[in-house]
C-alpha positions as CSV (number, residue, x, y, z in Angstrom):
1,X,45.2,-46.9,53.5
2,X,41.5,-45.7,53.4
3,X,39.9,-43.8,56.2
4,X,36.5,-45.9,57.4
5,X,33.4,-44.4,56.5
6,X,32.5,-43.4,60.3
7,X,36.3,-41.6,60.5
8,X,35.8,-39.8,57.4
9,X,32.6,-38.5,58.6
10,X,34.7,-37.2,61.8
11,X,37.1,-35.5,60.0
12,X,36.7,-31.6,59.3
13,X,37.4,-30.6,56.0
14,X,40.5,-28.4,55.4
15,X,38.2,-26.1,53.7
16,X,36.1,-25.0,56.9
17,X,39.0,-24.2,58.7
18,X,40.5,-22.0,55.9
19,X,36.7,-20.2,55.8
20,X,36.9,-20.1,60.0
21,X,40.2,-18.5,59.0
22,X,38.7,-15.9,56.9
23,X,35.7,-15.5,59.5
24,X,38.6,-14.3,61.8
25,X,40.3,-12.4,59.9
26,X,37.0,-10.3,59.5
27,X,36.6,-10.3,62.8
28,X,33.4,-12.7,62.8
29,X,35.2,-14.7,65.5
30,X,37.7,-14.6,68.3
31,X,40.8,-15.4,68.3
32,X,42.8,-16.4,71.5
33,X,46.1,-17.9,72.4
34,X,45.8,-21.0,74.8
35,X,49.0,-21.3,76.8
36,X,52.0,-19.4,75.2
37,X,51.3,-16.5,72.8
38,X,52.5,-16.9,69.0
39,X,55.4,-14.0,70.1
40,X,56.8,-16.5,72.6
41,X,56.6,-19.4,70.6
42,X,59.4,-18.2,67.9
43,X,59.1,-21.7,66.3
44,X,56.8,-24.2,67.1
45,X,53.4,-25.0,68.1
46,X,50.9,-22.8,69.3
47,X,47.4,-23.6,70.6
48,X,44.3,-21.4,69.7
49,X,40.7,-21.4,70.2
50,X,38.9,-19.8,67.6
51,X,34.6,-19.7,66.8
52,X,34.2,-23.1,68.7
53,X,37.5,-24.8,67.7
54,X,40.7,-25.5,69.3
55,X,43.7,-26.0,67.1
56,X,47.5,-26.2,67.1
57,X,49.5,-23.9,64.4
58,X,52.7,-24.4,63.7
59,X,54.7,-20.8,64.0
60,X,57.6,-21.2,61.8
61,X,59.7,-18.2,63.0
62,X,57.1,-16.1,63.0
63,X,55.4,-17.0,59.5
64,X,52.2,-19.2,59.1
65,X,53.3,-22.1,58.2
66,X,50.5,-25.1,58.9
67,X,47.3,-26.1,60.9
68,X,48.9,-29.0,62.9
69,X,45.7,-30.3,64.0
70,X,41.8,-29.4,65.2
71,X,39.0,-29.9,67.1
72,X,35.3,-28.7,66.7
73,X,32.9,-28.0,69.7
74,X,30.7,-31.3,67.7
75,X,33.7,-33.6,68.3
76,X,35.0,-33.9,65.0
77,X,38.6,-33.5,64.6
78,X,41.4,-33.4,61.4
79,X,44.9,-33.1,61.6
80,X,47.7,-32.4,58.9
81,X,48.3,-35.5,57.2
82,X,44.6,-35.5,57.0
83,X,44.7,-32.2,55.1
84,X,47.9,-32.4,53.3
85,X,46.6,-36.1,51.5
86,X,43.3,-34.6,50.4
87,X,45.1,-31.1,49.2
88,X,43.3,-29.4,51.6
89,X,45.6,-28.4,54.2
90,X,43.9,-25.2,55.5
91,X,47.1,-22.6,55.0
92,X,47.3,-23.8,51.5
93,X,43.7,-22.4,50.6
94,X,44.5,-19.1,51.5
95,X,45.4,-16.1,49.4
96,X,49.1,-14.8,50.5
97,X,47.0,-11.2,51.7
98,X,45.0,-13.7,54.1
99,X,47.6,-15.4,55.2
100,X,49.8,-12.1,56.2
101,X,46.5,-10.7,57.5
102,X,45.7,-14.1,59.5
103,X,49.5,-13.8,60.8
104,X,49.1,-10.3,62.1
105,X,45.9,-11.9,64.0
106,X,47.7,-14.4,65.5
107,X,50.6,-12.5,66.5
108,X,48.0,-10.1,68.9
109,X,45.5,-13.0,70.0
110,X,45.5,-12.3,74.0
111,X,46.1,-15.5,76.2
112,X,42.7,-17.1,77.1
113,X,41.9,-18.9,80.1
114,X,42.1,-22.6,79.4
115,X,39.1,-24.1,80.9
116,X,36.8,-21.0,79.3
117,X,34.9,-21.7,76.3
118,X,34.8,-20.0,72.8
């Protein structure tokens, strides 16, 4: 099946949330838990908001292990199967030293107030 031109022009690319990744790991953007904190969500998913994107990572006992799905402040939105048929699923494009570092971010992101905006 083939996305329509107007969807694919919705979708953000796997690539710009790896980058946003790196931007956090830097510190060039916040990072903050939405709901329940990565520590209490052992295995499963966890909602962040990050430089003007909300997103839903899957904690795998503790370890990265996918971007389930995002949205961007513009609307545009992209999900795992999305990234995972294009080879661009954003966990994939990082080095193993961002992902551990990303990881560590996560695991101290503080618990943001839902209706606040980042």
């Amino acid at each position: 099946m083939t996305d329509s031109p107007d969807r694919q022009a919705g979708l953000i690319p796997g690539e710009e949330i790896a980058e946003l990744f790196r931007k956090a790991t830097r510190r060039e953007v916040k990072i903050a838990a939405v709901g329940k904190t990565w520590k209490e969500v052992y295995a499963g998913e966890v909602r962040f908001r990050m430089g003007g994107y909300e997103m839903v990572i899957y904690n795998d006992c503790n370890e990265l292990d996918y971007v389930d799905s995002a949205t961007a402040a513009d609307g545009r939105e992209g999900d795992f199967d999305d990234w995972w048929n294009s080879g661009t699923e954003p966990v994939t494009l990082l080095t193993d030293h961002e992902r551990r570092r990303l990881e560590d971010f996560l695991e101290r992101a503080v618990v943001e107030n839902q209706t606040s905006n980042s």
